[in-house]
C-alpha positions in Angstrom: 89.5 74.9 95.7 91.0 77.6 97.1 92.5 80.7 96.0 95.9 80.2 96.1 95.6 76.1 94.9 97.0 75.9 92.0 94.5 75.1 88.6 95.0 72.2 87.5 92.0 72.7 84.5 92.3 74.3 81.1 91.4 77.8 80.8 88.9 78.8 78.2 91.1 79.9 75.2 89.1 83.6 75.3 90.2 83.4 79.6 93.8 82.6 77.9 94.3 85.3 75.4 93.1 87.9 77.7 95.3 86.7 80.3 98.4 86.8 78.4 97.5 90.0 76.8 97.1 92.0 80.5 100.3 90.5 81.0 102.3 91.9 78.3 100.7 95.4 78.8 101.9 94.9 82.0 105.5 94.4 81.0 105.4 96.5 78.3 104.1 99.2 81.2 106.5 97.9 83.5 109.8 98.6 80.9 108.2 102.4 80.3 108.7 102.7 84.0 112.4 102.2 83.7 113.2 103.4 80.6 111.5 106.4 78.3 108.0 107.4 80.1 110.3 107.6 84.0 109.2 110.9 84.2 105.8 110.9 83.2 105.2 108.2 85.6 106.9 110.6 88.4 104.5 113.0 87.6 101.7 110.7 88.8 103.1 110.1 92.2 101.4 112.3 94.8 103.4 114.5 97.3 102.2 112.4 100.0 104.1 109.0 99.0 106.5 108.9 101.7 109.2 107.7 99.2 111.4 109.6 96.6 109.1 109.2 93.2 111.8 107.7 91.5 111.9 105.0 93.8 108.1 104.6 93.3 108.1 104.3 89.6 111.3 102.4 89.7 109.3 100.2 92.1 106.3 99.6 90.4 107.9 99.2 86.9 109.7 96.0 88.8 106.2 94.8 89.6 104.4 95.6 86.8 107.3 93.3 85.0 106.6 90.6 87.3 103.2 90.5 87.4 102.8 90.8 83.5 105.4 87.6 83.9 102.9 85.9 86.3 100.3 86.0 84.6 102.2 85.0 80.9 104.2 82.1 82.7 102.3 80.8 85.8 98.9 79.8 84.2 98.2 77.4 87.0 98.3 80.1 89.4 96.1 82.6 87.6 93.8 82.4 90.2 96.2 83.9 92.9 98.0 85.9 90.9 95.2 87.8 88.9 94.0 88.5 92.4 96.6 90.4 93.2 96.6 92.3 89.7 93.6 93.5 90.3 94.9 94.9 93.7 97.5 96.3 92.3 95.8 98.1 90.0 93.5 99.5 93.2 96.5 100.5 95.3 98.2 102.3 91.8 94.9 104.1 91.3 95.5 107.3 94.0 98.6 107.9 91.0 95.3 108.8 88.8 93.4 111.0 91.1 96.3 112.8 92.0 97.0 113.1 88.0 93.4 114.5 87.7 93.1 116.7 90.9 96.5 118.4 90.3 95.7 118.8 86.5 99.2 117.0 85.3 99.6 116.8 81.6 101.0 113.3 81.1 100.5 109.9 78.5 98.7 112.8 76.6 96.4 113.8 79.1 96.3 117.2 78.6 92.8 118.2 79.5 90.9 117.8 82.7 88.1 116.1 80.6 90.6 113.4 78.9 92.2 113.2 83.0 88.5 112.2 84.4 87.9 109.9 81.5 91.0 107.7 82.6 89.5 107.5 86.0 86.9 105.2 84.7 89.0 103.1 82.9 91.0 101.5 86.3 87.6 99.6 86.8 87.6 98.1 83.6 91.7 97.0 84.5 90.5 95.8 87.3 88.1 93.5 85.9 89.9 92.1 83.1 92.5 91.2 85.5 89.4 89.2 87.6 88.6 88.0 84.3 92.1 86.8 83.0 92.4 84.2 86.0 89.0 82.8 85.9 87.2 80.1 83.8 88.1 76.9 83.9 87.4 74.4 81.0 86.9 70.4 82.4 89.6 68.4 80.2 
């Protein structure tokens, strides 16, 4: 079976929960984009984007929607669409360094030690998104 094949096995209902839980952080992420935290979010966009960081934030928030939609309403393509969570959560991570190496107080990250800390949190997103689309349970 390949990645993008769509599942056609139950997933383990652990595999589930998690699954549907990164997706409505994801949405819930994604609305904070467009709506109250727009300029913290524009605060994690380095200089060298070569797009306005409204755009970028405005951008992602879309995404994040999406994919936290994905993941909630597409179960059979977990698989595929986990995948490129966990991408996205790769390709977003460069927002955190900058946050760090430029010392920018946002989400209450206030203190160099609190911005490093986050760091090693992407990982873990990264994983859970692997997670959420794996495990299948033979009917």
């Amino acid at each position: 079976m390949s990645i993008i094949s769509p599942i056609t096995t139950r997933q383990p209902l652990g595999r589930a929960i998690a699954r549907i839980a990164l997706g409505a952080v994801l949405a819930v992420a994604g609305v904070g984009h467009l709506t109250v935290q727009r300029e913290e979010f524009q605060a994690q966009v380095p200089d060298w984007v070569p797009f306005s960081k409204d755009f970028v934030v405005l951008a992602s928030g879309g995404v994040e929607i999406a994919l936290g939609a994905a993941l909630i309403a597409l179960p059979r393509h977990r698989k595929v669409v986990s995948w490129v969570v966990a991408a996205f959560f790769v390709v977003i991570f460069p927002g955190n360094i900058n946050q760090y190496v430029e010392h920018i107080d946002a989400f209450g990250l206030d203190t160099d030690e609190k911005r490093l800390t986050r760091l090693f949190f992407q990982p873990v997103l990264v994983l859970w998104a692997i997670a959420a689309g794996t495990g299948e349970r033979r009917a």
